[in-house]
N, C-alpha and C positions, 0 to 999 in steps of 0.2 A: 504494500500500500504506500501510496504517495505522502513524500511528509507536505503538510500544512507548509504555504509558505508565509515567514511573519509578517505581519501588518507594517509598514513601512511608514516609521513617524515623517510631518514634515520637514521638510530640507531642514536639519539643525535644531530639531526641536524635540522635546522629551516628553514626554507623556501626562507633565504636569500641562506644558503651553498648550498642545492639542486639545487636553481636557476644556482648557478655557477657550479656547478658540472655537472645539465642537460645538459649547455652550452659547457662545455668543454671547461671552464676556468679556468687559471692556478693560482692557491690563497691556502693562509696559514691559516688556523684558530688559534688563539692564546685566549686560557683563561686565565682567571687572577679574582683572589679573590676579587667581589665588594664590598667596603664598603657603607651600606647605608649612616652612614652620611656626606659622602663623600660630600664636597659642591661643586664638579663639576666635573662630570663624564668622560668629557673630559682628564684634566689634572691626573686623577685619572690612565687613560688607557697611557696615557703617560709614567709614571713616573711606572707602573706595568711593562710593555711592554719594558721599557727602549730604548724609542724612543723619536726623537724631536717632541714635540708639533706642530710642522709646518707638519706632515708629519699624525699626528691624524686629520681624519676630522670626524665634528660631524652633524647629517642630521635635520635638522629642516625644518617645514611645514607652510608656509604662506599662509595669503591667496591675490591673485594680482586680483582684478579688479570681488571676489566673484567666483574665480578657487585656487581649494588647489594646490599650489607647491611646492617640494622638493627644497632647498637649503644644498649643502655640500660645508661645510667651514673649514675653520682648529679650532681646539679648543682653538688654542693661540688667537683669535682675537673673532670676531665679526661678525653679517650680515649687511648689506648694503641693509635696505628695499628699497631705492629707486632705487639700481645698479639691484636689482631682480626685479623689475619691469622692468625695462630700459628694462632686458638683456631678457625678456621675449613677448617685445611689449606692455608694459602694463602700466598703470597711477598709481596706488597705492599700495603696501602691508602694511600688517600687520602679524603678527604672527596670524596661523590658532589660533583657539580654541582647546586647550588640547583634549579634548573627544573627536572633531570631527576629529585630528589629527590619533587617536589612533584609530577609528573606521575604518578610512580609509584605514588606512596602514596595521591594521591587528598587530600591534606591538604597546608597552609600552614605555610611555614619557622614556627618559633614555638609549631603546635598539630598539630605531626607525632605520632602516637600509635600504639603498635608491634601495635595491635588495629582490626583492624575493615580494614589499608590493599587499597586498590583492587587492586595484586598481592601475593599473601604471596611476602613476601621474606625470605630465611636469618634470622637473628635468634640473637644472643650478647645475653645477660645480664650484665653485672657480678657476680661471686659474692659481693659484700655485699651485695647483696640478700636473701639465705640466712641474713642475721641479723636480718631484721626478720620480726616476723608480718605487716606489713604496707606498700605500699611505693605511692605513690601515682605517676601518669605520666600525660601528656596526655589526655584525653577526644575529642580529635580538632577542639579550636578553642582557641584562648586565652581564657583566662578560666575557663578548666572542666577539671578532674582527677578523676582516678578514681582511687580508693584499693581494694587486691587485694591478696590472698597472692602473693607475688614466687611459690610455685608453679603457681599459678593461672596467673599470668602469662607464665609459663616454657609451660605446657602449652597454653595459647592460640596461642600464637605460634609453637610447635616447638623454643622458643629450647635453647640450650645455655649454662651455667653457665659463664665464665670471668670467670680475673682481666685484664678491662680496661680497668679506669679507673686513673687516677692521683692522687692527691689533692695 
């Protein structure tokens, strides 16, 4: 039997832009030259990008209660595993496991992006997001972001509003 052959993103594009794009959502892609030894990707995309820290969010995978879920937080601060619990119904998180992160998602520790992943998984927002008109977060590689209405974002992903970062 013949193999499948794969779906073929657009010219230069990953599976988070397609996602927005099949949607017919209205977003910026912005690259910027990674440095590996960058010792945080985060503020790395900030300070490229020449945007506030508050306004970069960075997507990180817990896991609540033995379910992987998406957390987008700003890069200036922090998670609040118990506020991701909370804000999900749930008794405990912890940070997924690397590999099982990256299996999941379909994307690399670094250019984990909360659009486009190989399974959609729960998804909390940070609700400072709710003050920017516009909020930028991985593109699905290092090196490349994508800037969106944090509603946008929200309704892409199914996400739900809470308070869980920390600053």
């Amino acid at each position: 039997m013949a193999k499948k052959p794969k779906k073929q993103q657009q010219s230069g594009g990953t599976p988070a832009t397609v996602a927005l794009t099949a949607a017919g959502t209205a977003f910026t892609v912005h690259a910027y030259d990674h440095d590996p030894a960058s010792a945080s990707y985060g503020e790395e995309v900030a300070e490229a990008l020449g945007v506030s820290p508050d306004r970069v969010f960075k997507t990180l995978v817990a896991d609540v209660d033995g379910t992987l879920t998406v957390a987008v937080v700003p890069v200036a601060g922090s998670l609040d595993l118990k506020a991701l619990a909370a804000a999900v119904n749930g008794k405990r998180a912890t940070m997924a496991d690397p590999t099982a992160a990256e299996r999941t998602t379909g994307y690399v520790r670094g250019g984990i992006s909360p659009l486009g992943q190989r399974k959609r998984l729960r998804t909390v927002l940070d609700a400072s997001a709710r003050s920017h008109d516009t909020v930028c977060v991985s593109a699905g590689r290092r090196g490349l972001e994508v800037e969106l209405s944090p509603t946008d974002l929200a309704a892409l992903t199914d996400a739900v509003f809470a308070d869980i970062g920390r600053a």
